[in-house]
C-alpha positions, -999 to 999 in steps of 0.1 A, spaced: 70 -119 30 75 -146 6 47 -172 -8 18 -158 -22 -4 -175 -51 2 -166 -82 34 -150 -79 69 -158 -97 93 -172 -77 128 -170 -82 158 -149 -76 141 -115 -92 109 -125 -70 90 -90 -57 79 -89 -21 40 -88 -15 43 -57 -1 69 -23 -5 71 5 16 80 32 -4 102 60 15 82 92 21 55 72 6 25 46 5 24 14 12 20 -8 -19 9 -41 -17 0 -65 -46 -27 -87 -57 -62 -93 -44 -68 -84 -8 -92 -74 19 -76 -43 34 -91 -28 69 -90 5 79 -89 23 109 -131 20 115 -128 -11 109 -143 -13 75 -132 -38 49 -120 -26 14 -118 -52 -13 -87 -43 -40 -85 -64 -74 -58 -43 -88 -24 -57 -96 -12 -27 -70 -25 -9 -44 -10 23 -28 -22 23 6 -22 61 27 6 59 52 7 95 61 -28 93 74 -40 126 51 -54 111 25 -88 121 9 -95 85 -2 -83 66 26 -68 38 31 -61 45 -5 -27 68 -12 -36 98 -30 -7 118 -33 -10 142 -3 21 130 10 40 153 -20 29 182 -2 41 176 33 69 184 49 94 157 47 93 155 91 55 146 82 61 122 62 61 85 69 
């Protein structure tokens, strides 16, 4: 993605949003993010990891979980 307010532009840009190998999902700056019922979470942080493993405790929010998996579980 490229654009987004705010943000430096340049060759050393950062994408809005990095998937992270075995990981979350991070995405930066201020956004509505929906889950899977449908509700709306509101992030203000400068990063957000978001659960792509689906075990999460916090969902949509990464909470680590994804450490203990095995790696064929892991997104």
């Amino acid at each position: 993605m490229s654009g987004g307010a705010g943000r430096d532009e340049g060759p050393r840009a950062r994408p809005d949003i990095v998937l992270c190998p075995g990981g979350p999902m991070l995405v930066f700056g201020d956004l509505v993010v929906e889950d899977d019922q449908g509700q709306q979470h509101h992030t203000h942080r400068p990063v957000s990891a978001i659960c792509r493993c689906g075990k999460s405790s916090s969902a949509p929010w990464c909470d680590g979980t994804h450490k203990a998996l095995p790696d064929r579980q892991r997104p």
